[in-house]
ROPA-614062 format. One record per residue: residue in one letter; x, y, z of N, C-alpha, C, O, CB in turn. Coordinates in steps of 0.02 Angstrom, whole numbers, padded with zeros to 5 digits, always signed. Glycine has a CB too. Layout:
BEGIN
AXYZXYZXYZXYZXYZ;...
***
This chain:
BEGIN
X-00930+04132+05239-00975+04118+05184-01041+04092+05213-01036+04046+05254-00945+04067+05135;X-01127+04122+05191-01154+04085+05224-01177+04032+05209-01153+04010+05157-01184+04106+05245;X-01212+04003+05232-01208+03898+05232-01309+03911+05223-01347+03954+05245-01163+03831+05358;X-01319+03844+05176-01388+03844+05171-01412+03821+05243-01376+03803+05289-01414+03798+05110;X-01477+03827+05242-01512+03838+05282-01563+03771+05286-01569+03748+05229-01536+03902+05268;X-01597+03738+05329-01650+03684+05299-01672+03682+05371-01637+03678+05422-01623+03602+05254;X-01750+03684+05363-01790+03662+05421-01813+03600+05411-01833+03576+05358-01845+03702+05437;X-01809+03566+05484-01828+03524+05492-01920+03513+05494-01953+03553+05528-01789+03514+05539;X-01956+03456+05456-02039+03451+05479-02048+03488+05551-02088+03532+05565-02069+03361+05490;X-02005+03462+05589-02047+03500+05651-02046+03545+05682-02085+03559+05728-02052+03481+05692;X-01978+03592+05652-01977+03660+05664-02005+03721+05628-02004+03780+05645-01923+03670+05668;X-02038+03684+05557-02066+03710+05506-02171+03716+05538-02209+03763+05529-02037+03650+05430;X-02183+03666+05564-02247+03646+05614-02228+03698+05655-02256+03752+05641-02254+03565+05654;X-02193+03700+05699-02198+03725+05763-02185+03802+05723-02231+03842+05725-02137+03691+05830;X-02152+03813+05703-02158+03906+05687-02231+03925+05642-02249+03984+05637-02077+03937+05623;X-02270+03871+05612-02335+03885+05615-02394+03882+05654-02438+03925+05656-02346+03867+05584;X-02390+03816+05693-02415+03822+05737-02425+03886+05789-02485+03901+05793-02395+03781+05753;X-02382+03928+05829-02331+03974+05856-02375+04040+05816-02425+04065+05840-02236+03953+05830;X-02352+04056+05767-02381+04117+05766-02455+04095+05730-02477+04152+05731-02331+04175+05725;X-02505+04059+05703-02564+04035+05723-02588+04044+05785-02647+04061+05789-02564+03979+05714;X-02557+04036+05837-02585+04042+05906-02569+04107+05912-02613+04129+05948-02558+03997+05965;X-02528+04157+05895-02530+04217+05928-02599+04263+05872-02642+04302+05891-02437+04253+05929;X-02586+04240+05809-02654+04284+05766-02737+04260+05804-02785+04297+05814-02655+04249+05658;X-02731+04186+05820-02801+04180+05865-02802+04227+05920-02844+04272+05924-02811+04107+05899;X-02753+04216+05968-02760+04259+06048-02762+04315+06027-02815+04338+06046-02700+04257+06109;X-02707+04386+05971-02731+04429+05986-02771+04442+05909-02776+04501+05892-02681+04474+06019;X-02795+04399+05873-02854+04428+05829-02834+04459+05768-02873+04470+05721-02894+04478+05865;X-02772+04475+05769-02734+04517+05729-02673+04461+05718-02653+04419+05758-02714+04593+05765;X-02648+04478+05643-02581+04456+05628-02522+04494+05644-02466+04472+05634-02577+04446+05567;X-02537+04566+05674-02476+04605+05669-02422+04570+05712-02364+04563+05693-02489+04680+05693;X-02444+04549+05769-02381+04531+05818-02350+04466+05796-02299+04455+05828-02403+04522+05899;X-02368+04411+05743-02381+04349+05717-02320+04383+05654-02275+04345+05637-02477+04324+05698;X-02322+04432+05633-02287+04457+05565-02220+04478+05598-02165+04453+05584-02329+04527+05519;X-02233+04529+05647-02155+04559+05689-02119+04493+05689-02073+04483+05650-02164+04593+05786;X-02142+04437+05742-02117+04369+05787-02090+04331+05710-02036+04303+05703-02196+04316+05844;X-02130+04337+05670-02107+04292+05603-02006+04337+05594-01949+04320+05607-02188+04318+05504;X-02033+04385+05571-01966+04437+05566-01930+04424+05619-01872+04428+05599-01979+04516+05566;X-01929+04410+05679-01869+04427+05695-01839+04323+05700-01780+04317+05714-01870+04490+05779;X-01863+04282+05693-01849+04216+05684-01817+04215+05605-01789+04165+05581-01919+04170+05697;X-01828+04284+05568-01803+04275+05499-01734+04316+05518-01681+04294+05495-01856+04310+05430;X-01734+04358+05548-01668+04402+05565-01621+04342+05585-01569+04335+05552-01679+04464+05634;X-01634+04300+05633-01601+04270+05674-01584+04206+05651-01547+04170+05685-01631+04271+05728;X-01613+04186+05584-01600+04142+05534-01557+04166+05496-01499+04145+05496-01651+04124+05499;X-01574+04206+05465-01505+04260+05437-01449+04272+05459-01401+04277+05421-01515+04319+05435;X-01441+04281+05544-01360+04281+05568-01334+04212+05588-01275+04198+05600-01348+04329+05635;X-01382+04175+05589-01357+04107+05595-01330+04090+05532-01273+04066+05538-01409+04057+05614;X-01350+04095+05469-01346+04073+05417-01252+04113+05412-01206+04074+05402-01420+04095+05365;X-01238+04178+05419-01171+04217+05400-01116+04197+05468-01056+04212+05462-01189+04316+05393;X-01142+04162+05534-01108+04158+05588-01146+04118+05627-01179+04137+05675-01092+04217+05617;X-01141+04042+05598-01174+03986+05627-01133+03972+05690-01154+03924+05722-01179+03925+05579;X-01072+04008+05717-01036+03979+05786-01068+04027+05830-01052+04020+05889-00945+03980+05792;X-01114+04083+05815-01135+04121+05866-01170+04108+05907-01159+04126+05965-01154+04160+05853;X-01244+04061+05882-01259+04033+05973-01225+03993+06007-01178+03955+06000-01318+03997+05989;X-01263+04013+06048-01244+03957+06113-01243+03874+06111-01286+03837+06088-01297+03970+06169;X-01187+03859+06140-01204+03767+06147-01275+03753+06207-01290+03769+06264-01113+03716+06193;X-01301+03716+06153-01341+03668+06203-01327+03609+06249-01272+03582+06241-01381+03644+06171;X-01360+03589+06285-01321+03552+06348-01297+03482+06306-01250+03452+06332-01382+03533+06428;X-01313+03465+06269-01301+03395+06204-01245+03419+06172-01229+03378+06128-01368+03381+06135;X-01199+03478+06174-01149+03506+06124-01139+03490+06050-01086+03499+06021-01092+03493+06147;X-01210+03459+06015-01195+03449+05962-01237+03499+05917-01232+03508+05856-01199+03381+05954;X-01283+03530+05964-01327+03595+05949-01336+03633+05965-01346+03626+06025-01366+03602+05946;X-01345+03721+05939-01325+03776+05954-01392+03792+05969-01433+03753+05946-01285+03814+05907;X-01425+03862+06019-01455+03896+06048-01459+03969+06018-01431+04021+06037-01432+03887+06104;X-01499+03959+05970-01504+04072+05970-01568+04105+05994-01617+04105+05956-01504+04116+05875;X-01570+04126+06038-01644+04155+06078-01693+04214+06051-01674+04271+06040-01623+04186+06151;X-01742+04194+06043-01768+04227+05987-01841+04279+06042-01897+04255+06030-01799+04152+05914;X-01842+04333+06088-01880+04339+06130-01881+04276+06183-01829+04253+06206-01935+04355+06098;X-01951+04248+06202-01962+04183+06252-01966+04132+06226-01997+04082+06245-02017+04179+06291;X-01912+04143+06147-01917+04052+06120-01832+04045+06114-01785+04083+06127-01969+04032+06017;X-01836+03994+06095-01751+03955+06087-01752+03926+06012-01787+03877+05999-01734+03874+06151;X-01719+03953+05970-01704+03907+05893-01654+03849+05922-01607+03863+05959-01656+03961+05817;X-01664+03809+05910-01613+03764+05909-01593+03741+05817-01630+03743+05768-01644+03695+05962;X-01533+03723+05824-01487+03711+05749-01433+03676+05767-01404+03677+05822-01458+03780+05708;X-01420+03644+05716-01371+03600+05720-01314+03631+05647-01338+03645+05592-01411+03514+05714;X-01251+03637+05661-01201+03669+05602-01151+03621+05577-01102+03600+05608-01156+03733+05630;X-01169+03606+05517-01111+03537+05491-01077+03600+05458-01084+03660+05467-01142+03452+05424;X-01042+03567+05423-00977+03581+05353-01014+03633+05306-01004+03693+05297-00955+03495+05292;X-01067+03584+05277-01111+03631+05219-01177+03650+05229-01201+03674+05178-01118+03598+05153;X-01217+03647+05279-01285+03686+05297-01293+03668+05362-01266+03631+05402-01352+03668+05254;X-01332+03702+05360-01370+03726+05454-01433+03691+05451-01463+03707+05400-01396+03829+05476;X-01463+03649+05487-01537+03627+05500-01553+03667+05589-01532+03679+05646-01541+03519+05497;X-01614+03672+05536-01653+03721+05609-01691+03656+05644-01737+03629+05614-01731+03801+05580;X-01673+03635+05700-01693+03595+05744-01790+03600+05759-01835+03564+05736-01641+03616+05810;X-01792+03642+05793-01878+03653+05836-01849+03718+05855-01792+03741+05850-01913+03591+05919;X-01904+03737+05876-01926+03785+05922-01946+03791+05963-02006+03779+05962-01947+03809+05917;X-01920+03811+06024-01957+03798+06090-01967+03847+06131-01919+03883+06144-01929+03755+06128;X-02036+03861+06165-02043+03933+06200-02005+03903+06291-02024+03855+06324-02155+03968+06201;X-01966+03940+06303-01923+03924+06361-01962+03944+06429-01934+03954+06483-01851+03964+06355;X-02028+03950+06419-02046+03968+06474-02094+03900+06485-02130+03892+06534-02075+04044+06475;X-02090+03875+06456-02096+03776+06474-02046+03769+06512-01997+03806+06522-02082+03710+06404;X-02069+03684+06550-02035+03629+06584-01973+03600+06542-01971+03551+06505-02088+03572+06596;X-01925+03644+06558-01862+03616+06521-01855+03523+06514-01824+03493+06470-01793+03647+06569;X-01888+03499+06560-01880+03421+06551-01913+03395+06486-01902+03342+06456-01915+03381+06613;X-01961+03453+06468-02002+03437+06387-01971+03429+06339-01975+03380+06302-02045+03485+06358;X-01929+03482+06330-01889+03469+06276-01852+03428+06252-01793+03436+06266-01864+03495+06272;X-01870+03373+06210-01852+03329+06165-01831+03326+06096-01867+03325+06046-01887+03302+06166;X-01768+03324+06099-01741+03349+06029-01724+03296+06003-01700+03295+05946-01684+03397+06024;
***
């Protein structure tokens, strides 16, 4: 059954922020619209099969890789919170969850 869904303030920031920066660099929204879609795909299979990512090194939060970013989520009983977003081609020591 799938389980609601809820972003967190700062994963809701950071996925605007995120594709904001890609419509400035390339000028265009098209690649900003694809990148939106497939963070919605991947919200979507989280939402029908929240055990499918990966554990994160904290095991209390899951990993679904979205291109060069990482969703992070956390899966209780009755909904999924979308953690942040993080492009993995950062200093893994950054990431502060």
């Amino acid at each position: 059954m799938a389980k609601k869904v809820i972003w967190s303030d700062r994963a809701k920031f950071e996925l605007y922020d995120l594709l904001e920066y890609w419509i400035q660099r390339n000028k265009s929204e098209e690649y900003s619209i694809k990148l939106n879609g497939l963070f919605d795909e991947a919200v979507e299979q989280i939402r029908n099969y929240p055990e499918s990512g990966k554990f994160s090194s904290d095991k209390n939060s899951r990993i679904k890789i979205v291109r060069d970013y990482l969703l992070l989520y956390e899966n209780n009983e009755t909904e999924i919170l979308i953690l942040t977003i993080w492009d993995s081609r950062q200093d893994p020591d950054s990431l502060k969850i």
